[in-house]
Backbone as JSON Lines, residues from 0, in Angstrom:
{"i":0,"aa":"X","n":[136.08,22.58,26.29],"ca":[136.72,21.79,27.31],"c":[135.84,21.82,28.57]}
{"i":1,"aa":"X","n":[135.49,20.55,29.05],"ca":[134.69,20.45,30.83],"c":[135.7,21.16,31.41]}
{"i":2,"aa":"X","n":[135.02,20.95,32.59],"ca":[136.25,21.34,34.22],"c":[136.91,20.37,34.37]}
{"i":3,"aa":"X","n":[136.27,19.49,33.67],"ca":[137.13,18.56,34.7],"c":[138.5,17.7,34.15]}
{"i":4,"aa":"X","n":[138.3,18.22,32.78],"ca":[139.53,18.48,31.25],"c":[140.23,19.42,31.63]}
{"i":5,"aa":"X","n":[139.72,20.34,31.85],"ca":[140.89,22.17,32.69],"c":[141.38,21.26,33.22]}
{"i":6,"aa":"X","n":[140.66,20.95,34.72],"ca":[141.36,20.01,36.02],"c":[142.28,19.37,35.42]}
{"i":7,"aa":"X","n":[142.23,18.44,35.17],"ca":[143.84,17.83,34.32],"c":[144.67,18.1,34.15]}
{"i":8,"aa":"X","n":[144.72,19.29,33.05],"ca":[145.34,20.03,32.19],"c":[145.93,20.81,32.77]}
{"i":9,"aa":"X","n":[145.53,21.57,34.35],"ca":[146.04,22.38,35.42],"c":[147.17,21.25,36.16]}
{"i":10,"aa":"X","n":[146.76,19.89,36.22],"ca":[147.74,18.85,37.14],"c":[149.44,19.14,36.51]}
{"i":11,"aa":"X","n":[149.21,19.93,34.85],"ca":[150.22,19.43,34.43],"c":[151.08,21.02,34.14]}
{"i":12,"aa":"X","n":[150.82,22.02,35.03],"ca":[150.88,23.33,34.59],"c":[152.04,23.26,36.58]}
{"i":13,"aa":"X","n":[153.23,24.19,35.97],"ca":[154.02,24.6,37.55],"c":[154.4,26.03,37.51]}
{"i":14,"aa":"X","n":[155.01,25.99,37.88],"ca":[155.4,27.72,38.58],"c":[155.95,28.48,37.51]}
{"i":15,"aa":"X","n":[156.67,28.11,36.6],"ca":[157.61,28.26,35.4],"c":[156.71,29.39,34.28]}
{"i":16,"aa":"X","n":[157.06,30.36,33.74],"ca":[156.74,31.22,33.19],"c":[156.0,30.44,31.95]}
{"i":17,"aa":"X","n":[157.06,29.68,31.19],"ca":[156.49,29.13,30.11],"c":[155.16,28.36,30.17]}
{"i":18,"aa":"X","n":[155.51,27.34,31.01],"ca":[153.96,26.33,31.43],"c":[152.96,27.57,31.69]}
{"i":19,"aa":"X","n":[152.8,28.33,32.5],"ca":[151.91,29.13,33.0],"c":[151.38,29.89,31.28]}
{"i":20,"aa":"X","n":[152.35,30.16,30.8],"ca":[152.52,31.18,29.65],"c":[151.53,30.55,28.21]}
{"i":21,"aa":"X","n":[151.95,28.85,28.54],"ca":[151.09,27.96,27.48],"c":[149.97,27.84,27.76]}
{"i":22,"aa":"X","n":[149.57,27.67,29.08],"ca":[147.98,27.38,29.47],"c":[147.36,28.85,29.12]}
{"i":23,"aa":"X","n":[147.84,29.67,29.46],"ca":[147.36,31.21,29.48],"c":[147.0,31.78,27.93]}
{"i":24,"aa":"X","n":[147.88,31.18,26.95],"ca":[147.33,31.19,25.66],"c":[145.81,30.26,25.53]}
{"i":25,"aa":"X","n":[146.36,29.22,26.02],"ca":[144.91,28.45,26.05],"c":[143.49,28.72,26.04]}
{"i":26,"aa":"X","n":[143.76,29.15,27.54],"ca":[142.51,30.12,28.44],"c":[142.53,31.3,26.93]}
{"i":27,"aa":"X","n":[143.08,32.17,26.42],"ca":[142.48,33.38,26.26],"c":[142.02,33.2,25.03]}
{"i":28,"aa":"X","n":[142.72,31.72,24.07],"ca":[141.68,31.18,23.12],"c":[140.38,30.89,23.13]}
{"i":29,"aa":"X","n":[140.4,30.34,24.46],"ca":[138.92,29.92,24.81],"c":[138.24,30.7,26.01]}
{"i":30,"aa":"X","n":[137.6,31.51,25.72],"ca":[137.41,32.42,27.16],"c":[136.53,31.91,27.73]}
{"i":31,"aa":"X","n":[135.72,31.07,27.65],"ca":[134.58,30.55,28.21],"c":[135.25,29.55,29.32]}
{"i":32,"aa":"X","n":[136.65,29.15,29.52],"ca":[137.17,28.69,30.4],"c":[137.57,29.89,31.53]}
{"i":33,"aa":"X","n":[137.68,30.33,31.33],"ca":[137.67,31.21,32.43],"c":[136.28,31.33,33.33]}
{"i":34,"aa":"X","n":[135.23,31.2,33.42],"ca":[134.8,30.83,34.44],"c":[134.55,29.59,35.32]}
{"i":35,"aa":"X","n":[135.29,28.59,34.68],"ca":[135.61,27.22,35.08],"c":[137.08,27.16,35.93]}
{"i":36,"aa":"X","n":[138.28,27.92,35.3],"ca":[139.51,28.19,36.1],"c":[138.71,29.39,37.78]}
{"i":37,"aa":"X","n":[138.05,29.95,37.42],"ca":[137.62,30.5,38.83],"c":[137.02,29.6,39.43]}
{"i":38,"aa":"X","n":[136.05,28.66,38.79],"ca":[135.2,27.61,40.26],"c":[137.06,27.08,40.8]}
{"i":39,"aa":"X","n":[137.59,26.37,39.96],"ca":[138.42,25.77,40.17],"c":[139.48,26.59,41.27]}
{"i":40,"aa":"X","n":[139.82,27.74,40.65],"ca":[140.83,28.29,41.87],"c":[140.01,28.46,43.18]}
{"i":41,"aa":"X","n":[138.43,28.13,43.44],"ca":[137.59,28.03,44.54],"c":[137.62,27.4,45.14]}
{"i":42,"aa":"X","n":[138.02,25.95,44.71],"ca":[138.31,24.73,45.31],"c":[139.24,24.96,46.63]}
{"i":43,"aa":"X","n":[138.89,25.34,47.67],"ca":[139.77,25.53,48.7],"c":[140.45,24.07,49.12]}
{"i":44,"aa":"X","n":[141.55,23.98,49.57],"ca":[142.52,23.1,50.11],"c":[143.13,21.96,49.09]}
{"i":45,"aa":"X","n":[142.41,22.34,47.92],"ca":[143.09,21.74,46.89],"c":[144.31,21.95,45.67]}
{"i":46,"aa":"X","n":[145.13,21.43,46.08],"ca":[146.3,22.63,45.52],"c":[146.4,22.72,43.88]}
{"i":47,"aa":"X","n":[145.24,21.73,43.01],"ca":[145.52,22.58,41.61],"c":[144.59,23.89,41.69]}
{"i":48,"aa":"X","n":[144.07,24.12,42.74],"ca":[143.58,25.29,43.19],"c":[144.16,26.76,42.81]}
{"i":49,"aa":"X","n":[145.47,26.11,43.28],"ca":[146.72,27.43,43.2],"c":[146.93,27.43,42.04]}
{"i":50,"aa":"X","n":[147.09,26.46,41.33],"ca":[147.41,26.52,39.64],"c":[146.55,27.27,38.69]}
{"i":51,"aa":"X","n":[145.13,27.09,39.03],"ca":[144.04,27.83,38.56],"c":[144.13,29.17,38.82]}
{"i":52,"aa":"X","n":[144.65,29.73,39.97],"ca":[145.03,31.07,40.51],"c":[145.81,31.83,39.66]}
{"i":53,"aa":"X","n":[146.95,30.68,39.37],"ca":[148.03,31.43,38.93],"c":[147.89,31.55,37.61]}
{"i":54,"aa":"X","n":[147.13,30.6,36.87],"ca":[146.64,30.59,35.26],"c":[145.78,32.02,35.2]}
{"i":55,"aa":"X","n":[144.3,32.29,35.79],"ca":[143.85,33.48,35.56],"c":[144.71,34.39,35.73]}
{"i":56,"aa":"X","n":[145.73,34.74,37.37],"ca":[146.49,35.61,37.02],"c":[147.33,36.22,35.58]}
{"i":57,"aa":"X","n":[147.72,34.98,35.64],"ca":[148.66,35.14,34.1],"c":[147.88,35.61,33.1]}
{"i":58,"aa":"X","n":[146.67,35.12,32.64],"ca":[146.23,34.97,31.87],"c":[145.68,36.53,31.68]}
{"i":59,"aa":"X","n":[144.66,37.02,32.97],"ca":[144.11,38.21,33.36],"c":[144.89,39.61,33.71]}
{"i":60,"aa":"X","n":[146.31,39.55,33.28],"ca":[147.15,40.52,34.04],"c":[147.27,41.77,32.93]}
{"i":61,"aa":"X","n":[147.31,41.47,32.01],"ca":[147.13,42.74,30.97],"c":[145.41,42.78,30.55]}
{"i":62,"aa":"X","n":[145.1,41.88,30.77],"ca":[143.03,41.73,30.23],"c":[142.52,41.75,30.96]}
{"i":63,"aa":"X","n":[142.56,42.42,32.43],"ca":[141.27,42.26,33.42],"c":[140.23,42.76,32.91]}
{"i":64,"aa":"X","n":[140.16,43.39,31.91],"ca":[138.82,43.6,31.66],"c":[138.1,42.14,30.84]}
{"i":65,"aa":"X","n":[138.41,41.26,31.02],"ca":[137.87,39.8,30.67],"c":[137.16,38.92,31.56]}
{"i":66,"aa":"X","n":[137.82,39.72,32.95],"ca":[137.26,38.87,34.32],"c":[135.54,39.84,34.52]}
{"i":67,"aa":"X","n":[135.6,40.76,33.82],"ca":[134.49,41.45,34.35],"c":[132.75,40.66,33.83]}
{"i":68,"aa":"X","n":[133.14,40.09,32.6],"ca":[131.54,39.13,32.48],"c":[131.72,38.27,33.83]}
{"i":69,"aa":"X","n":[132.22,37.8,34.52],"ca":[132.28,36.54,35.4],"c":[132.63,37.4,36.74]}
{"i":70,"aa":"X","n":[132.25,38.82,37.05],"ca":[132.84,39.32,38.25],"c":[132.29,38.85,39.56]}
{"i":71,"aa":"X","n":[130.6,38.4,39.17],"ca":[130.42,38.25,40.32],"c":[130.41,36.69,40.91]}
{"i":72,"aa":"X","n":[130.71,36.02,39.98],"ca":[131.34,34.28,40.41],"c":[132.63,34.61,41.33]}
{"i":73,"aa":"X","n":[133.54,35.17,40.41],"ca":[134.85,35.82,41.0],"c":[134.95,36.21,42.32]}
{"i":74,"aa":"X","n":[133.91,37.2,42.69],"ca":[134.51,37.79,44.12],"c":[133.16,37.36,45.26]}
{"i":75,"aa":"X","n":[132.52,36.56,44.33],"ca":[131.54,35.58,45.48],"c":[132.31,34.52,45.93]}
{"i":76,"aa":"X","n":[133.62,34.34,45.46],"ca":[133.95,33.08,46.12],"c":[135.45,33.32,46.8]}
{"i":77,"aa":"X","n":[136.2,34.7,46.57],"ca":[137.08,35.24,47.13],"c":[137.33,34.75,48.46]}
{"i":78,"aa":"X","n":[136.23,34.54,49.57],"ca":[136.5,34.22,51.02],"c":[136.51,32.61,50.79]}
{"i":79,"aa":"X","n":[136.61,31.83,49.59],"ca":[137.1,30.37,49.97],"c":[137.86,29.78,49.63]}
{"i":80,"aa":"X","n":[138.6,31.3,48.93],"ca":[140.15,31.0,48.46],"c":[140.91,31.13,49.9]}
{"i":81,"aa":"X","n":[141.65,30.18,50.66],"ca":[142.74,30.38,51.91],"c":[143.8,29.88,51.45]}
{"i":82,"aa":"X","n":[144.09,29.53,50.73],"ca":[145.72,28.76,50.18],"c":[146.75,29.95,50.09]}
{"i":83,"aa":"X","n":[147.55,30.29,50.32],"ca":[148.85,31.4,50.59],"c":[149.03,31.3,48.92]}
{"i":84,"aa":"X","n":[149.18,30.42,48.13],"ca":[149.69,30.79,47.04],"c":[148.45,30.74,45.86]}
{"i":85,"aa":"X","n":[147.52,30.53,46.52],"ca":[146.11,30.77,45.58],"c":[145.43,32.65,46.08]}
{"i":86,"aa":"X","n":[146.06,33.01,47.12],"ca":[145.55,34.66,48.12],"c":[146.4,35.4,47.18]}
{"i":87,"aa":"X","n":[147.64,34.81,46.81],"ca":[148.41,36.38,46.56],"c":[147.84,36.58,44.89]}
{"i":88,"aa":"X","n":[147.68,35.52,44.11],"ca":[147.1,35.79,42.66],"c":[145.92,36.54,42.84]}
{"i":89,"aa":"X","n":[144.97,36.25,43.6],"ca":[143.77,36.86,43.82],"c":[144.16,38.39,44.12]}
{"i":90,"aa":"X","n":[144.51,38.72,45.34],"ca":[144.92,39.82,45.97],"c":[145.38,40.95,44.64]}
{"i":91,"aa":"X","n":[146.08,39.84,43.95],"ca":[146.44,40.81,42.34],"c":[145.19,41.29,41.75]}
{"i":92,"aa":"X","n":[144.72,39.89,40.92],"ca":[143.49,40.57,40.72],"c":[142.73,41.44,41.04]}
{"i":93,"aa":"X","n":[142.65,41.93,42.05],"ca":[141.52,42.65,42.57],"c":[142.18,44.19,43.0]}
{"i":94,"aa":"X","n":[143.51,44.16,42.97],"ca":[144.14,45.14,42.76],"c":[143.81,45.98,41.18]}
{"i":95,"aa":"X","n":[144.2,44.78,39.94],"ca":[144.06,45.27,38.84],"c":[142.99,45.69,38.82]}
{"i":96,"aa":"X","n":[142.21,45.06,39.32],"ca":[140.47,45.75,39.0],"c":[140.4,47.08,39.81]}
{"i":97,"aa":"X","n":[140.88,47.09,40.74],"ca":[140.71,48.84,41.54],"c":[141.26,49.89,40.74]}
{"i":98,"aa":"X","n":[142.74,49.39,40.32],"ca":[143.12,50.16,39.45],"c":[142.76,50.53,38.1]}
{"i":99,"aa":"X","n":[141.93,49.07,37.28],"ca":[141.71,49.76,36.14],"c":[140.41,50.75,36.37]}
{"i":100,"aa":"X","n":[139.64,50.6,37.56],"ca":[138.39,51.63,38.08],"c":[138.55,52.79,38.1]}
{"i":101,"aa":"X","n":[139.75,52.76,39.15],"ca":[139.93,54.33,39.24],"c":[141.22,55.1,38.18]}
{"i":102,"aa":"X","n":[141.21,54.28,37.31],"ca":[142.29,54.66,36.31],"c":[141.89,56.18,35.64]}
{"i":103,"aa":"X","n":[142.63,57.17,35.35],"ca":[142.37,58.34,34.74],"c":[141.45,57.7,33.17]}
{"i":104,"aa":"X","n":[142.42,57.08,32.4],"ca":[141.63,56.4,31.13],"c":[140.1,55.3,31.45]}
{"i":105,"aa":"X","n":[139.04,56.19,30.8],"ca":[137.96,55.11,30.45],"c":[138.9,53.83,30.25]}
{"i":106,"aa":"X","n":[138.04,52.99,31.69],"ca":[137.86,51.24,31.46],"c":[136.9,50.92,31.36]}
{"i":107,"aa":"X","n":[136.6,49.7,30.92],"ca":[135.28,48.91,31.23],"c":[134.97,48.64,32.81]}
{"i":108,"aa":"X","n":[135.73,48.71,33.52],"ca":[135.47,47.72,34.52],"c":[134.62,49.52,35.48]}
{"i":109,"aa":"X","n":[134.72,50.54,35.31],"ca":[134.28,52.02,36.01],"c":[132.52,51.47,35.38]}
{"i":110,"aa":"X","n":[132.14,50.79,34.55],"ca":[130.51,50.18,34.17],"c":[130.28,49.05,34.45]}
{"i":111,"aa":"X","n":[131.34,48.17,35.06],"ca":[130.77,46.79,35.07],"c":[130.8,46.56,36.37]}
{"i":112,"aa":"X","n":[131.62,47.29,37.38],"ca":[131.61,47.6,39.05],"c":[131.19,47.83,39.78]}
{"i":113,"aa":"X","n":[129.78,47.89,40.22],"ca":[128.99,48.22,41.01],"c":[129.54,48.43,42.47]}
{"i":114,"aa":"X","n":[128.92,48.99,43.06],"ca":[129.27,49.53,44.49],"c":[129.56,48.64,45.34]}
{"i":115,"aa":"X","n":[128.29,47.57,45.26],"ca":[128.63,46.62,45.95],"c":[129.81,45.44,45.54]}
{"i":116,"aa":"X","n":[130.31,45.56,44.32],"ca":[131.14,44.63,43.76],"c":[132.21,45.95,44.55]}
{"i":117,"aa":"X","n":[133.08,46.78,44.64],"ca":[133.84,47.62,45.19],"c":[133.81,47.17,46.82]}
{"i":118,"aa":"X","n":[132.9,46.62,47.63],"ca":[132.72,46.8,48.64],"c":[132.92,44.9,48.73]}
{"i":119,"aa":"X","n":[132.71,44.5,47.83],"ca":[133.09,42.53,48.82],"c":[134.85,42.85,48.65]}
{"i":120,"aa":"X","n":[135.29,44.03,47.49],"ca":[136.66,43.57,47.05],"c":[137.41,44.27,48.16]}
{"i":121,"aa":"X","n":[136.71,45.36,49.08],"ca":[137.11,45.82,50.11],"c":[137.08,44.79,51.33]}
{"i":122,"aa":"X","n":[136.16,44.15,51.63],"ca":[136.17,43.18,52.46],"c":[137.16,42.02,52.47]}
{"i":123,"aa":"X","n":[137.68,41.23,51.0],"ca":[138.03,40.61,50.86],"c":[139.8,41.46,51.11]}
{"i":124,"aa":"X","n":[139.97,42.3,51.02],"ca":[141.33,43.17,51.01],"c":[141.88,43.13,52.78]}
{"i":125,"aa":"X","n":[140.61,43.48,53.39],"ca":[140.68,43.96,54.89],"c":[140.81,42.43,55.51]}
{"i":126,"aa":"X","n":[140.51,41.19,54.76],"ca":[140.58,40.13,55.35],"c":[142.07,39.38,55.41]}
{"i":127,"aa":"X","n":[142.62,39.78,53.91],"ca":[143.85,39.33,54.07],"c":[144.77,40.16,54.47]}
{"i":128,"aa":"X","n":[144.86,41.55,54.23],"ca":[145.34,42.31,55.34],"c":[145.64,42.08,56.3]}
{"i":129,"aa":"X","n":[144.53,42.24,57.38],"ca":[144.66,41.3,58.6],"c":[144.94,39.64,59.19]}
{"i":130,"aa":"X","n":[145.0,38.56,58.19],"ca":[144.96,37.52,58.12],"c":[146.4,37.22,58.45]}
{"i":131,"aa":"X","n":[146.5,35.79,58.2],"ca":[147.94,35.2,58.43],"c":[148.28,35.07,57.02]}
{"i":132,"aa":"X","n":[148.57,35.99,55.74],"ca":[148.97,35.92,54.54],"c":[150.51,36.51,54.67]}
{"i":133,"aa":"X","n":[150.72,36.39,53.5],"ca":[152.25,36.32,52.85],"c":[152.24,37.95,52.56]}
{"i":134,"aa":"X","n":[153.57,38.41,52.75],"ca":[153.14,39.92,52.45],"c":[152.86,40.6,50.69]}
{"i":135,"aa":"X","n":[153.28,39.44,49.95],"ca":[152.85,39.91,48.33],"c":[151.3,40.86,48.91]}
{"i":136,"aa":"X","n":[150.17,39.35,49.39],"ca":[148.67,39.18,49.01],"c":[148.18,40.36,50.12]}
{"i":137,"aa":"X","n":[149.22,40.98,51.32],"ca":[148.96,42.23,52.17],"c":[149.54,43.41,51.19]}
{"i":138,"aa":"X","n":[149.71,43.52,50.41],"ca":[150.52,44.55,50.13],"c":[149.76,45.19,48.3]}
{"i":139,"aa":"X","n":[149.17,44.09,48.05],"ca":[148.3,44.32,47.08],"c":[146.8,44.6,47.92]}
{"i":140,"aa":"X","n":[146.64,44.71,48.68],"ca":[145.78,44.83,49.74],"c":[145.81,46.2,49.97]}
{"i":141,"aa":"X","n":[146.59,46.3,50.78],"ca":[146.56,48.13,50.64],"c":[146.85,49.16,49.7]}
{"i":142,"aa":"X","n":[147.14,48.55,48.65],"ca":[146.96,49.5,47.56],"c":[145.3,49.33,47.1]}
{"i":143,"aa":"X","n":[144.83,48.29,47.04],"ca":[143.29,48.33,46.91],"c":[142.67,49.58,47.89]}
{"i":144,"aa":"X","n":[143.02,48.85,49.08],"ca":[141.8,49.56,49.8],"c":[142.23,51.52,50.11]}
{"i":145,"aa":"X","n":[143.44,51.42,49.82],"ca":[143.54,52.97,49.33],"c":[143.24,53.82,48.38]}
{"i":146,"aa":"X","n":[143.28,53.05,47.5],"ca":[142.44,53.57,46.47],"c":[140.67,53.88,46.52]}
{"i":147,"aa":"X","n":[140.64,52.11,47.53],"ca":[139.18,52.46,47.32],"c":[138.35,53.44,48.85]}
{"i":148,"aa":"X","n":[139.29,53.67,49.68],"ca":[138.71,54.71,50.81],"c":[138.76,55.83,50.04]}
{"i":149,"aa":"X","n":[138.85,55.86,48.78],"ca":[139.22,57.94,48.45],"c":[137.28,57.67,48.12]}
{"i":150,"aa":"X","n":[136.9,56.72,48.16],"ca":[135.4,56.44,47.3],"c":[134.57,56.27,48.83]}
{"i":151,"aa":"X","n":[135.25,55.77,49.76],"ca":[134.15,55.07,50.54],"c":[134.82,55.49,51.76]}
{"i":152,"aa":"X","n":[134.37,56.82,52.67],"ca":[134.92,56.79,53.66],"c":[135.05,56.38,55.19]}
{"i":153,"aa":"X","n":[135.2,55.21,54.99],"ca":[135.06,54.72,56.58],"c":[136.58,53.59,56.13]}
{"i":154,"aa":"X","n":[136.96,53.23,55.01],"ca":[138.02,52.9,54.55],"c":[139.28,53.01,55.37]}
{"i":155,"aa":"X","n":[139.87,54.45,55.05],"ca":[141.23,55.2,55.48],"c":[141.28,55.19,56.9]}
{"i":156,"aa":"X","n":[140.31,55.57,57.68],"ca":[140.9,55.31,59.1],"c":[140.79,53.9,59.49]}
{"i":157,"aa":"X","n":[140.21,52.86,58.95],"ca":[140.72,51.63,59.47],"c":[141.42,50.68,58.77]}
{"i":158,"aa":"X","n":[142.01,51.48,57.57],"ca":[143.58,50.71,57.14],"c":[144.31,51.65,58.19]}
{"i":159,"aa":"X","n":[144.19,53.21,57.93],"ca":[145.28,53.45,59.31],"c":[145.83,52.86,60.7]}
{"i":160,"aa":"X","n":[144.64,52.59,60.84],"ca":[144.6,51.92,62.01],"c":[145.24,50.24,62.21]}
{"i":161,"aa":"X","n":[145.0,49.42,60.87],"ca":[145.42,48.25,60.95],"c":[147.32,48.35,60.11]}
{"i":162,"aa":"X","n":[147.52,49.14,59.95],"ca":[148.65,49.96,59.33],"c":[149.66,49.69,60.45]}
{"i":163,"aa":"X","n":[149.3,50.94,61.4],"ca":[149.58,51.15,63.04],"c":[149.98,50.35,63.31]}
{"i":164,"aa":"X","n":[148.79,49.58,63.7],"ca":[148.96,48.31,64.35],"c":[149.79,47.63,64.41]}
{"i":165,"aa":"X","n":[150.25,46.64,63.08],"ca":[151.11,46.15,62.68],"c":[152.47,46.2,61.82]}
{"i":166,"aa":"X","n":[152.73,47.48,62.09],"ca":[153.81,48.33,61.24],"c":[154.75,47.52,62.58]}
{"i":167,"aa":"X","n":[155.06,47.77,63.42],"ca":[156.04,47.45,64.33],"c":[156.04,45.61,64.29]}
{"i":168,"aa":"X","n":[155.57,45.03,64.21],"ca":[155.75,43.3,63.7],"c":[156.07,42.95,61.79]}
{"i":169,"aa":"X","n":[155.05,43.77,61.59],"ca":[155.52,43.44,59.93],"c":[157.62,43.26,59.66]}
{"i":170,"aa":"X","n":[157.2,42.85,58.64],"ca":[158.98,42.61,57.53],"c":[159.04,43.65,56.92]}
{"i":171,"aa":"X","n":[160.64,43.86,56.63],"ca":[160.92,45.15,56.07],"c":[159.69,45.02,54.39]}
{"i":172,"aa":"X","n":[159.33,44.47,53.92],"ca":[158.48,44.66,52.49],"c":[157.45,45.15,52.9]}
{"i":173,"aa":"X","n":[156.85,44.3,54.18],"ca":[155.45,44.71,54.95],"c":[155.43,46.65,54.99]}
{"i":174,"aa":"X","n":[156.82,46.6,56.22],"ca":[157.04,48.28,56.6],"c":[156.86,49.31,55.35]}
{"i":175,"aa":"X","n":[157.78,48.88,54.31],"ca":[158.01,49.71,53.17],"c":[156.91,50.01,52.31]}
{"i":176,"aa":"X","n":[155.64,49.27,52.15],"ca":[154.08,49.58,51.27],"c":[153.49,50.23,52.68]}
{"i":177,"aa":"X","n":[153.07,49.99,53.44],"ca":[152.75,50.6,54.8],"c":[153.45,51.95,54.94]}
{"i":178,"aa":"X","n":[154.28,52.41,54.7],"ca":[154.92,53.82,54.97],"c":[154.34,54.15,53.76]}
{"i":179,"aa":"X","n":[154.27,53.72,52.37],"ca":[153.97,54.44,51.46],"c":[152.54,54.64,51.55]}
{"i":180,"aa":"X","n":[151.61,54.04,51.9],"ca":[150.56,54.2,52.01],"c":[150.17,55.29,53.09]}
{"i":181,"aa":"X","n":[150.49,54.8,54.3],"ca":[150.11,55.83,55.46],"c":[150.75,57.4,55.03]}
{"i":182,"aa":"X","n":[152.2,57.62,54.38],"ca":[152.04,58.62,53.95],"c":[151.34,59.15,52.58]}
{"i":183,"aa":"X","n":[150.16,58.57,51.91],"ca":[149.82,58.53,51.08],"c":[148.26,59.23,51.69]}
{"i":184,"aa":"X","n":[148.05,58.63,53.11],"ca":[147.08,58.85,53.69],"c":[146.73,60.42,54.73]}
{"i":185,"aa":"X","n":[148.27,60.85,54.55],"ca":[148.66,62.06,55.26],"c":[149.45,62.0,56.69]}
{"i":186,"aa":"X","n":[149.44,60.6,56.82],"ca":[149.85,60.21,58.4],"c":[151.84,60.43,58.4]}
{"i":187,"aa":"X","n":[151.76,60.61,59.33],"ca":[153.6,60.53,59.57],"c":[153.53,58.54,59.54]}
{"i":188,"aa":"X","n":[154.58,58.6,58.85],"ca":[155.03,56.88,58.98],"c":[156.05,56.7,59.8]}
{"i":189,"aa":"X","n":[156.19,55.43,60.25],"ca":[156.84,55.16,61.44],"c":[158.37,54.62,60.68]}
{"i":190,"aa":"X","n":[159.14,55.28,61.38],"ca":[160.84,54.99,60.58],"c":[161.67,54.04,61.48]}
């Protein structure tokens, strides 16, 4: 299938478990679409954009180790995803990938991760963090970058700090990953 056959085929995919659930068989028949659903969820301001988001999600949520041949298309284009409902699929992703890294069980992804691939997914974490996002795509955010300051320390004191910050404006979902984290971090959380 082209992209531009996906493209289509995404026009006709919505929010609904099943639709998502059919394309996602699709994709994992054909894996070589999967790096075509990433240009595509790249497409900033285009909203089958989000559909492409939400297809890899689906698709990638028990198999992230599938996104790892295509990691660095993936998180080279992370900063031109801005769509609120194309950030929070991502934000997942890149959660799963921290986690299957620092997972106790051998993954693939602890060999296919390079330092610097750890470090755009930190950047890209600290961006929506701080950004004007939805609190899903903040909240998969700081579970990334907590995980990944136990590796890289200059991390933990400036999620603390952006924690702080915005613990007193955040929503109760915001407050509630933020307390778990900061006390995760050793800090007293704010009640």
């Amino acid at each position: 299938m082209t992209k531009e056959r996906l493209y289509e085929a995404l026009n006709y995919v919505d929010a609904t478990r099943e639709k998502r659930g059919k394309m996602a068989k699709r994709v994992l028949s054909s894996p070589e679409l999967i790096p075509l659903l990433i240009e595509i969820a790249q497409m900033n301001d285009d909203p089958v954009s989000c559909k492409a988001s939400w297809i890899l999600e689906f698709t990638l949520k028990s198999r992230i180790q599938q996104l790892l041949p295509h990691i660095d298309l993936f998180l080279g284009g992370l900063d031109k995803v801005q769509l609120d409902s194309s950030v929070r699929p991502m934000s997942k992703l890149c959660e799963s990938l921290v986690l299957a890294y620092y997972s106790r069980k051998k993954h693939p992804a602890r060999e296919a991760l390079s330092e610097g691939h750890l470090e755009q997914i930190a950047t890209a974490c600290f961006d929506w963090l701080i950004g004007e996002h939805k609190v899903a795509a903040k909240a998969y955010a700081m579970t990334s970058l907590y995980h990944l300051g136990n590796q890289f320390a200059w991390i933990h004191p400036e999620l603390r700090l952006v924690l702080e910050q915005n613990y007193a404006s955040g929503s109760a979902a915001y407050k509630a990953r933020a307390r778990q984290v900061l006390e995760k971090l050793g800090g007293r959380s704010r009640q």
